[in-house]
KOLKOLPA-532201 format. One record per atom (N, C-alpha, C, O): x, y, z negated; residue in one letter. Coordinates in Angstrom, 1 decimal, decimal comma. Example, Ala and Ser with C-alpha at 12.3 -4.5 7.8 and 13.67 -1.06 7.14 Angstrom:
REM residues 2
{c1:13,2 | c2:-5,7 | c3:-7,8 | resn:A}
{c1:12,3 | c2:-4,5 | c3:-7,8 | resn:A}
{c1:13,2 | c2:-3,3 | c3:-7,8 | resn:A}
{c1:14,2 | c2:-3,3 | c3:-8,5 | resn:A}
{c1:12,8 | c2:-2,2 | c3:-7,1 | resn:S}
{c1:13,7 | c2:-1,1 | c3:-7,1 | resn:S}
{c1:12,9 | c2:0,0 | c3:-7,9 | resn:S}
{c1:13,4 | c2:1,1 | c3:-8,0 | resn:S}
***
This chain:
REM residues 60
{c1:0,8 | c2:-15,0 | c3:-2,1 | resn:X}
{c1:1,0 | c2:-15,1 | c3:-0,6 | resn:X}
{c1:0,3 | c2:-13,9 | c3:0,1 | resn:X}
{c1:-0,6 | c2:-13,3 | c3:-0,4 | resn:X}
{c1:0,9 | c2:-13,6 | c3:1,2 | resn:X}
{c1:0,8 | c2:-12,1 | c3:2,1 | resn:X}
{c1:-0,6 | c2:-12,8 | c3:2,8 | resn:X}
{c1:-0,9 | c2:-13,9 | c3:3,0 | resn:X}
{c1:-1,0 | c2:-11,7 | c3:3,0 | resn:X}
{c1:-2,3 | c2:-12,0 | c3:4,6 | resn:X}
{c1:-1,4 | c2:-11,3 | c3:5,7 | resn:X}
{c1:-1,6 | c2:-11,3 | c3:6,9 | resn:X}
{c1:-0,6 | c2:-10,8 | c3:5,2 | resn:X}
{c1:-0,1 | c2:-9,4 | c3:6,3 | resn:X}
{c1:0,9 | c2:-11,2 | c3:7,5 | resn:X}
{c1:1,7 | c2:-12,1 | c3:7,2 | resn:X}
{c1:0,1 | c2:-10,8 | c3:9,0 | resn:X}
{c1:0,9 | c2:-11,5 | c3:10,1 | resn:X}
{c1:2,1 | c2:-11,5 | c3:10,5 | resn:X}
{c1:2,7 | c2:-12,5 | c3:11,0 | resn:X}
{c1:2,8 | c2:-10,4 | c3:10,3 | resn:X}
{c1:4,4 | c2:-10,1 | c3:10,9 | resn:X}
{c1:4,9 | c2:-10,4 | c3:10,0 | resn:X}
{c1:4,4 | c2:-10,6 | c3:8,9 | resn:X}
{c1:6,3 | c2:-10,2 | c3:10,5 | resn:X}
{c1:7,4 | c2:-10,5 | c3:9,4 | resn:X}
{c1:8,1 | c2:-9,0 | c3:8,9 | resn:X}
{c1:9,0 | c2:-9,0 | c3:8,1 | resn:X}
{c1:7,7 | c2:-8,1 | c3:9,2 | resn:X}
{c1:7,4 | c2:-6,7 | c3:8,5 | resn:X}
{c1:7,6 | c2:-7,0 | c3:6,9 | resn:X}
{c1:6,5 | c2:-7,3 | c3:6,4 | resn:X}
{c1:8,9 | c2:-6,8 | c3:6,0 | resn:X}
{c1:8,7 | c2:-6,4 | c3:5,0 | resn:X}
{c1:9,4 | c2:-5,2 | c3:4,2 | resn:X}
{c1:10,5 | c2:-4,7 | c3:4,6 | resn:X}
{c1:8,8 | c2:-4,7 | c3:3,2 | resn:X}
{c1:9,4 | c2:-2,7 | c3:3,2 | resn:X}
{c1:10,8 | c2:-3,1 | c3:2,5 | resn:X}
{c1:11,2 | c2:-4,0 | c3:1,8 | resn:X}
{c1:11,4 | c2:-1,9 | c3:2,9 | resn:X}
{c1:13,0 | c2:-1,6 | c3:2,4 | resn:X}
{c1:12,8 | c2:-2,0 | c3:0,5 | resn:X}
{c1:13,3 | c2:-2,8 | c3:-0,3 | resn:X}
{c1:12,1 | c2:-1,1 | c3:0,4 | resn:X}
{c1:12,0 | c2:-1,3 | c3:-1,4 | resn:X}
{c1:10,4 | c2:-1,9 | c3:-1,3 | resn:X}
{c1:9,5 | c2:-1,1 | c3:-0,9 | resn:X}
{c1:10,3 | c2:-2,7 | c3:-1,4 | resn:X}
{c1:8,9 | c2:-3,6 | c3:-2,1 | resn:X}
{c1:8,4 | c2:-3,1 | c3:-3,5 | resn:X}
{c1:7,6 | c2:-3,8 | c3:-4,1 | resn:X}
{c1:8,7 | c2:-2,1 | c3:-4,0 | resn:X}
{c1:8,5 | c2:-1,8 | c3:-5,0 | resn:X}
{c1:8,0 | c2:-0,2 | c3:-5,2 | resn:X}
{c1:7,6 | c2:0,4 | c3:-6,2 | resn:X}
{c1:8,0 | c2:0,0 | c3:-3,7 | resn:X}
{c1:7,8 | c2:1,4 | c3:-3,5 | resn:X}
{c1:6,7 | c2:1,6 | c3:-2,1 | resn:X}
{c1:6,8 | c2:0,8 | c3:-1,2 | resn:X}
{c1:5,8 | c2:2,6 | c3:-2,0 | resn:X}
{c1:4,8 | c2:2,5 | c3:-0,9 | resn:X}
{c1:5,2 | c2:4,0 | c3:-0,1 | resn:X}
{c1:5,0 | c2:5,1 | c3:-0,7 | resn:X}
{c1:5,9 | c2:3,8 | c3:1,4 | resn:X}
{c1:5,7 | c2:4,5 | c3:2,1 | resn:X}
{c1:4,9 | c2:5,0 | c3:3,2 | resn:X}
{c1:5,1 | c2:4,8 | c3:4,4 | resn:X}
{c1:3,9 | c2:5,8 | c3:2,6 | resn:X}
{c1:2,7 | c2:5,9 | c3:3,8 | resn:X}
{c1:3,2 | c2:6,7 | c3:4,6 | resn:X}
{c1:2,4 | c2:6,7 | c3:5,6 | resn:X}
{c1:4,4 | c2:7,6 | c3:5,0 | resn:X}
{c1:4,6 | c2:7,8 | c3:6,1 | resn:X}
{c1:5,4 | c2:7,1 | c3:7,3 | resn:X}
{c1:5,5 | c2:7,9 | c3:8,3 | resn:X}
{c1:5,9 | c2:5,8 | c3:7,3 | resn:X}
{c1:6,3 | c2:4,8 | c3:8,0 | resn:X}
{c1:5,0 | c2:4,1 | c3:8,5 | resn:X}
{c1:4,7 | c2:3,2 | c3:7,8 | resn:X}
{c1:4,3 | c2:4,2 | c3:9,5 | resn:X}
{c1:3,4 | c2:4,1 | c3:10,4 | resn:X}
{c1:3,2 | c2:2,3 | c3:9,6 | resn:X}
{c1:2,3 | c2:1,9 | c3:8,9 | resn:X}
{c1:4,8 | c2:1,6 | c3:10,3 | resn:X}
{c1:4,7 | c2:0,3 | c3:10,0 | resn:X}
{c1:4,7 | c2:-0,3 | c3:8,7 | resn:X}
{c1:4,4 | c2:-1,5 | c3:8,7 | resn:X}
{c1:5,0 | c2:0,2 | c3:7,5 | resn:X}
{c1:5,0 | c2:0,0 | c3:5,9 | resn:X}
{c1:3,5 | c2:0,5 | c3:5,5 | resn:X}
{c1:2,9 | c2:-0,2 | c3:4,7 | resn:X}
{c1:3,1 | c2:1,7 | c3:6,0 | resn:X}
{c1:1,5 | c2:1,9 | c3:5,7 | resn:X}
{c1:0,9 | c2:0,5 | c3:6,3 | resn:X}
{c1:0,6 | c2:-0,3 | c3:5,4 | resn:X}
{c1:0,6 | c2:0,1 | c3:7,6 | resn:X}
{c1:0,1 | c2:-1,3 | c3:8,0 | resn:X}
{c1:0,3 | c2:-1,9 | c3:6,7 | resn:X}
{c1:-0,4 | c2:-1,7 | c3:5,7 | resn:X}
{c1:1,6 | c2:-2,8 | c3:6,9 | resn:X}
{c1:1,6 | c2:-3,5 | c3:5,8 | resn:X}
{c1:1,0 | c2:-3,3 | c3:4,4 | resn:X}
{c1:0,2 | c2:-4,2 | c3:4,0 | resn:X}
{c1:1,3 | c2:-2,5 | c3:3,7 | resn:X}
{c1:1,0 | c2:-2,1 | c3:2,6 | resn:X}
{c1:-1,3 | c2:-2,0 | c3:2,3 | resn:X}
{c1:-1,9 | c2:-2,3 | c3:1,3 | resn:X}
{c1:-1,6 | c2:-1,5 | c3:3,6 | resn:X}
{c1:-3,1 | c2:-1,3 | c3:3,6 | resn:X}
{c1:-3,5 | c2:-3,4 | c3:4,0 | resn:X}
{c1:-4,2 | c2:-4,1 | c3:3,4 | resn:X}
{c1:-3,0 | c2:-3,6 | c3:4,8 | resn:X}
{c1:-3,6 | c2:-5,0 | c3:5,0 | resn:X}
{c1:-3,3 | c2:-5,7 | c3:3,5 | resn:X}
{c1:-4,3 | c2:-6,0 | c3:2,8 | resn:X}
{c1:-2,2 | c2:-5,8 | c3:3,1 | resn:X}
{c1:-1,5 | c2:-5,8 | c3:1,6 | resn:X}
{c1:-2,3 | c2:-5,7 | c3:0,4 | resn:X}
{c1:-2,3 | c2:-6,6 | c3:-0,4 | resn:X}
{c1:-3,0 | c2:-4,7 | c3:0,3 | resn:X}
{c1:-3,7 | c2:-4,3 | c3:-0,5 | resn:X}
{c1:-5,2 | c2:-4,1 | c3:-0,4 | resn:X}
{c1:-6,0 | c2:-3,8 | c3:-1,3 | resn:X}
{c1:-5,5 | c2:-4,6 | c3:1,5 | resn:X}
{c1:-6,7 | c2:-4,6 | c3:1,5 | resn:X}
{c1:-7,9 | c2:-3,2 | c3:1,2 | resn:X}
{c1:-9,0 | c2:-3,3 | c3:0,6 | resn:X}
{c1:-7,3 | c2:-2,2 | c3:1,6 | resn:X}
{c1:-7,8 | c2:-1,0 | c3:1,6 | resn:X}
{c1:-7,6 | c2:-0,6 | c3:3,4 | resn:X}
{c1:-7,2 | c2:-1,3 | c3:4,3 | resn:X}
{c1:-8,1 | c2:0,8 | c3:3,5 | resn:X}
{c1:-8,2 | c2:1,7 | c3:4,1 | resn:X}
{c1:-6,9 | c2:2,1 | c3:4,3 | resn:X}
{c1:-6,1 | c2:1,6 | c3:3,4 | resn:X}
{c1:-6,4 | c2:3,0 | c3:5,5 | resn:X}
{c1:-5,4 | c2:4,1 | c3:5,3 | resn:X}
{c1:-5,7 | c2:5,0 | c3:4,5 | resn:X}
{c1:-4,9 | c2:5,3 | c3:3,6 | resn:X}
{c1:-6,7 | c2:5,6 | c3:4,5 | resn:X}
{c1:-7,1 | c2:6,8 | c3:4,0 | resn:X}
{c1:-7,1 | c2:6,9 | c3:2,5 | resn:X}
{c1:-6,7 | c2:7,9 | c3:1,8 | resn:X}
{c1:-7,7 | c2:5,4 | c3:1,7 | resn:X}
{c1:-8,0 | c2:4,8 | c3:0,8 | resn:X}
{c1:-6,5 | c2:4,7 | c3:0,1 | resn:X}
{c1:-6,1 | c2:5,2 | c3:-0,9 | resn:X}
{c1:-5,9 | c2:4,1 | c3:1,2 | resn:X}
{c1:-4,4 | c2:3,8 | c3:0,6 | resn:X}
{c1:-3,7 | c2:5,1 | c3:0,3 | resn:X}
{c1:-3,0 | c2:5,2 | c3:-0,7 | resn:X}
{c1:-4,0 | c2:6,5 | c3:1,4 | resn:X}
{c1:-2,9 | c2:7,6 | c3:1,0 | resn:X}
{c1:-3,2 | c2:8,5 | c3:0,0 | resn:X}
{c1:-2,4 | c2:9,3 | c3:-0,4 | resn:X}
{c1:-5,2 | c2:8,2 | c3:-0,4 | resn:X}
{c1:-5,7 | c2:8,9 | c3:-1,2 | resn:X}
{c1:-4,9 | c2:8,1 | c3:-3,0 | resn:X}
{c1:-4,7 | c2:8,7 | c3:-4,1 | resn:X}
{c1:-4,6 | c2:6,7 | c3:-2,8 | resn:X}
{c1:-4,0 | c2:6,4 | c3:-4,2 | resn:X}
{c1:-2,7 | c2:6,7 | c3:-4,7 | resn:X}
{c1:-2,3 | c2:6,8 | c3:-5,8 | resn:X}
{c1:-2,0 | c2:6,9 | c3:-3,3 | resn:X}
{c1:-0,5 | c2:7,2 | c3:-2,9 | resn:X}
{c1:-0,7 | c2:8,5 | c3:-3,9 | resn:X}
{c1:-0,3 | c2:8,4 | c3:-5,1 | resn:X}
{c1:-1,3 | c2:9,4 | c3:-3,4 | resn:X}
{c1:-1,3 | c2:11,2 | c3:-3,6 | resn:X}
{c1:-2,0 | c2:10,8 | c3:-5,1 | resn:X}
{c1:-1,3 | c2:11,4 | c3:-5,9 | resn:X}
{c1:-2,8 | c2:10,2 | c3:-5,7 | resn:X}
{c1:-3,4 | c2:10,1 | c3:-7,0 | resn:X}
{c1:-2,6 | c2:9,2 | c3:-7,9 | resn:X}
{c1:-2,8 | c2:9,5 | c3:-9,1 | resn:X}
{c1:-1,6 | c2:8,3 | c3:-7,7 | resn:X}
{c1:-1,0 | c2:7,7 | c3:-8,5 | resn:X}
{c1:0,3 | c2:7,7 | c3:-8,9 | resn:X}
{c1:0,8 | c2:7,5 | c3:-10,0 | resn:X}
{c1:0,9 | c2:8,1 | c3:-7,6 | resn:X}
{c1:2,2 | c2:7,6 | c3:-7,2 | resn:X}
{c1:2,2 | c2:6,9 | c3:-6,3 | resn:X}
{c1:1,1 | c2:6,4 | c3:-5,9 | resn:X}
{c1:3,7 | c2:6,5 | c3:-5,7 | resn:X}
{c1:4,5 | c2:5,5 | c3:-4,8 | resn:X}
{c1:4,7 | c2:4,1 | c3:-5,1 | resn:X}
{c1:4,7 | c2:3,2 | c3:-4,3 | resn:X}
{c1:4,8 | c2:4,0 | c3:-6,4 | resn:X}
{c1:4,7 | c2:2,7 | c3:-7,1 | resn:X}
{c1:3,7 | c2:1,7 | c3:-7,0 | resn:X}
{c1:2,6 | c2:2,1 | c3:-7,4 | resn:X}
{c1:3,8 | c2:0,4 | c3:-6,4 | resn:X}
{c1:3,0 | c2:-0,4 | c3:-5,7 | resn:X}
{c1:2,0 | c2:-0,8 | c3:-7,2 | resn:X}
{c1:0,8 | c2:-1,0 | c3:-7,1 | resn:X}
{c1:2,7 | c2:-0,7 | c3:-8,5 | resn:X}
{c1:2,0 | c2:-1,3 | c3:-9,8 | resn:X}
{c1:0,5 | c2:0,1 | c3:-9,9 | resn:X}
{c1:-0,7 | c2:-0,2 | c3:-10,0 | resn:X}
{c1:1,0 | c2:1,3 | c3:-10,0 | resn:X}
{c1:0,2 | c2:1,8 | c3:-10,3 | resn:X}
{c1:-0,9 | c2:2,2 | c3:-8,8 | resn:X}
{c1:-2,1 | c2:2,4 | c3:-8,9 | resn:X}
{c1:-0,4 | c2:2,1 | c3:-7,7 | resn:X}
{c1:-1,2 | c2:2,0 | c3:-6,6 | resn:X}
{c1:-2,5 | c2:1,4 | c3:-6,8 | resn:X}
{c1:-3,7 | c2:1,8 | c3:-6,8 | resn:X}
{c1:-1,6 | c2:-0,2 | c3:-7,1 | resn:X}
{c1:-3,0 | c2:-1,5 | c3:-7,1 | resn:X}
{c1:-4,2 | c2:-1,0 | c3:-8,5 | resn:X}
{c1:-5,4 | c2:-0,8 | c3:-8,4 | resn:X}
{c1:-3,5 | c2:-0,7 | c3:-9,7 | resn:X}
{c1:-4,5 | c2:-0,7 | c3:-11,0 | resn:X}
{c1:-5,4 | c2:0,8 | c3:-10,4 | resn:X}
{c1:-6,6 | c2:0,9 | c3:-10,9 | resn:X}
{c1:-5,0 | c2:1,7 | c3:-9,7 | resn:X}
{c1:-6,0 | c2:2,8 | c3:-8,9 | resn:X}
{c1:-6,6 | c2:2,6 | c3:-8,2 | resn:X}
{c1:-7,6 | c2:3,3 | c3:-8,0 | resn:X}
{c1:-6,2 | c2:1,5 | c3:-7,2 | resn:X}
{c1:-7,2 | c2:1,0 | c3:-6,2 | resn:X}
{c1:-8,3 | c2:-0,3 | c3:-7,5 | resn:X}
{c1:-9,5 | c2:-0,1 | c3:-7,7 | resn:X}
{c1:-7,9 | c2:-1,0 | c3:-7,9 | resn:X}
{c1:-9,1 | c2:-1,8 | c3:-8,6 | resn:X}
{c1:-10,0 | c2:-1,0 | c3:-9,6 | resn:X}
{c1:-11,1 | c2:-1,4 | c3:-9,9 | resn:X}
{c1:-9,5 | c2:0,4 | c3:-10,3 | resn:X}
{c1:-10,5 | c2:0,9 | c3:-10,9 | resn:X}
{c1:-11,6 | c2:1,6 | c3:-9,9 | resn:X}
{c1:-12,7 | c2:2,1 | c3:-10,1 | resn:X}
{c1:-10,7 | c2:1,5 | c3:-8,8 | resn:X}
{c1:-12,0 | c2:2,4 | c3:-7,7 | resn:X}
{c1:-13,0 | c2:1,6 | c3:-7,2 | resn:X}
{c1:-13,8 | c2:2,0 | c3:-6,4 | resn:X}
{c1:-12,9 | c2:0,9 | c3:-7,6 | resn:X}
{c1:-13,7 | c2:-0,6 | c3:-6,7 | resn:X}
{c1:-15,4 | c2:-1,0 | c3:-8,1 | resn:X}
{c1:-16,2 | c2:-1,9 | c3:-7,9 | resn:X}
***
């Protein structure tokens, strides 16, 4: 289940666009990171929400 409030959801769910203002929101409440946090995993991992998340929990 989402915490994210709106009914905002991304074109591909399978992919993270941090330059869509409103899919970064999503994606950072989503994932419970930062922006910065979020664009720094974007640029270190990939777009892929799978390898996103396993880059943000080894950071933690």
């Amino acid at each position: 289940m989402t915490d994210h409030p709106s009914p905002f959801k991304p074109l591909d769910p399978g992919r993270i666009d941090i330059i869509d203002p409103e899919e970064l929101a999503y994606w950072r409440d989503e994932l419970h990171c930062t922006e910065s946090e979020l664009a720094e995993a974007v640029t270190q991992a990939g777009e892929h929400v799978t390898a996103v998340r396993a880059y943000l929990a080894a950071r933690k």
